[in-house]
C-alpha positions in Angstrom: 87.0 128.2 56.9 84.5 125.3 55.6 85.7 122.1 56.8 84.9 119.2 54.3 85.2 115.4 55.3 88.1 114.8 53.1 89.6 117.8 55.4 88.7 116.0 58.8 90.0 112.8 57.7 93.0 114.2 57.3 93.2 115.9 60.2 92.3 112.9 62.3 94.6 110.9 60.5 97.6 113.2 61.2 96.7 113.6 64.8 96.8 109.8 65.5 100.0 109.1 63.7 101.5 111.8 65.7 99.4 110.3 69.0 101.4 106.8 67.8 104.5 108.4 67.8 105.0 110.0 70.8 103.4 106.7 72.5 106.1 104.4 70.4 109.0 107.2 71.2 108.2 106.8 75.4 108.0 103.1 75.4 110.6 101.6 77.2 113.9 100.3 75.4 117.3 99.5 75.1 120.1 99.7 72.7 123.6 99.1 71.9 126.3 100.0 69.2 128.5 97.1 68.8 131.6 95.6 66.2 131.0 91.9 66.2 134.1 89.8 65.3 133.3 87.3 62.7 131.7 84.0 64.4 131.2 85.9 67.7 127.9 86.5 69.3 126.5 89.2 70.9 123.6 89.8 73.5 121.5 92.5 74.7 119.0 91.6 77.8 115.6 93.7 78.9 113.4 93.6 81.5 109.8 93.4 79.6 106.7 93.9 81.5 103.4 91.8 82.0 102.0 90.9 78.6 102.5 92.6 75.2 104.5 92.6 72.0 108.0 93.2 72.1 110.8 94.5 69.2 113.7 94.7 68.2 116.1 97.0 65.6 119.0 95.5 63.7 120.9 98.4 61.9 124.2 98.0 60.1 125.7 101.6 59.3 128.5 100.5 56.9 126.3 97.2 54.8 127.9 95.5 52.4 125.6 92.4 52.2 126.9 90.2 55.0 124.2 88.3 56.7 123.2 88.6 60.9 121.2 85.8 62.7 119.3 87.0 65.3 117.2 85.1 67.8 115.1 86.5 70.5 115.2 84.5 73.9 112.5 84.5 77.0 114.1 84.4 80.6 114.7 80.3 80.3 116.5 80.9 77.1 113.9 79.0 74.7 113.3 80.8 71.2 110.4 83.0 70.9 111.8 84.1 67.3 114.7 84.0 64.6 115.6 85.6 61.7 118.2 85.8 59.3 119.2 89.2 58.2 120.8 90.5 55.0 119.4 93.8 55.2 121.3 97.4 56.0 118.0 97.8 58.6 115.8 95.0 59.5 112.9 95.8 62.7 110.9 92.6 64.1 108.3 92.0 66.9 107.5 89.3 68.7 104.7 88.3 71.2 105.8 88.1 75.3 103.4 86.5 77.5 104.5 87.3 80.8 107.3 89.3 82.6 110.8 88.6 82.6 114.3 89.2 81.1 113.8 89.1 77.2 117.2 88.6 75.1 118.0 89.9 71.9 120.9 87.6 70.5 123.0 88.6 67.5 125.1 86.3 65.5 128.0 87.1 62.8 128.3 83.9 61.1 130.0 85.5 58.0 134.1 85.8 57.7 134.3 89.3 58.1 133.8 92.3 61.3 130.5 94.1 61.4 129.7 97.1 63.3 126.0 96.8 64.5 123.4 99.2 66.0 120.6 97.0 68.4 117.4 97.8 69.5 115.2 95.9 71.9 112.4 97.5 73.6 108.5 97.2 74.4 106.1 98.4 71.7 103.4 99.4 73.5 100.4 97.9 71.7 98.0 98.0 74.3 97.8 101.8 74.6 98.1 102.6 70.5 94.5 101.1 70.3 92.5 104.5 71.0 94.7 106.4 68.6 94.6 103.7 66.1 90.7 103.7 65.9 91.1 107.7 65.2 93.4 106.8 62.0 91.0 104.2 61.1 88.4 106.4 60.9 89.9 109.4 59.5 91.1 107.2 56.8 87.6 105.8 56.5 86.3 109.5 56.2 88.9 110.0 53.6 87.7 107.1 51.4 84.4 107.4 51.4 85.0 111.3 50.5 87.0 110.8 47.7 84.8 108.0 46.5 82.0 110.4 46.7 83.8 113.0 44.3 84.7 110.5 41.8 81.2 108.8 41.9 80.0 111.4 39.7 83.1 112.7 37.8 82.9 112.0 33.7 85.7 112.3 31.2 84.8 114.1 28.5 85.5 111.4 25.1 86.0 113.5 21.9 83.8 112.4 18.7 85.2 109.3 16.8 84.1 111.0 13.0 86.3 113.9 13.2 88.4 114.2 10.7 
């Protein structure tokens, strides 16, 4: 079996994404199905670890275009992020820079219940770089591959006098 570049960029490109995935699927998290009453709030607390970046999952099963705020709040309760959400799934990250209890808090400002599915856990940055610089290059190898094929490739342009 002859094994072109295009091939091998694939290849490597596969194998990192799956690399990635099993990294992202062990990372440490939490999560919680809820109904929040309408002007209730709701929180959801995690111990995160030295210094990384952090996320967090907001999935509504049964959307019908209410709107969730959701604010993420460090271990003296200050705002590292907040977002409003009008979305049936919305994910978002956020920077930590030291270790502590990290609070995901939910927010149903509109008149009617919502059942809610809440993620917060630790992405795991630091340890996707390796398998990141394989997809990079596989898509890189990929590129310049096809780029090479199509360099040279001509479309044939019939004659303008035929009648």
């Amino acid at each position: 079996m002859k094994f072109s570049l295009f091939k091998i960029g694939v290849i490597l490109c596969v194998i990192g994404m799956i690399w990635i995935s099993f990294i992202f699927l062990q990372g440490d998290r939490t999560s919680e199905e809820i109904v929040l009453e309408s002007s209730n709030s709701y929180d959801l607390k995690m111990n995160l670890e030295g210094k990384g970046i952090g996320y967090y999952k907001v999935f509504m099963p049964e959307f019908t275009g209410e709107q969730i705020f959701v604010q993420i709040l460090d271990s003296n309760q200050n705002i590292i992020s907040e977002e409003s959400v009008q979305t049936k799934m919305s994910v978002g990250y956020f920077d930590f820079e030291k270790s502590g209890s990290y609070t995901v808090k939910v927010t149903n400002p509109s008149k009617e219940q919502t059942s809610l599915q809440i993620e917060l856990g630790d992405a795991g940055s630091e340890v996707m770089i390796p398998p990141g610089i394989i997809i990079l290059v596989g898509a890189v190898m990929v590129i310049f591959s096809s780029y090479m094929k199509l360099k040279n490739y001509r479309i044939e342009q019939p004659d303008k006098n035929i009648l």
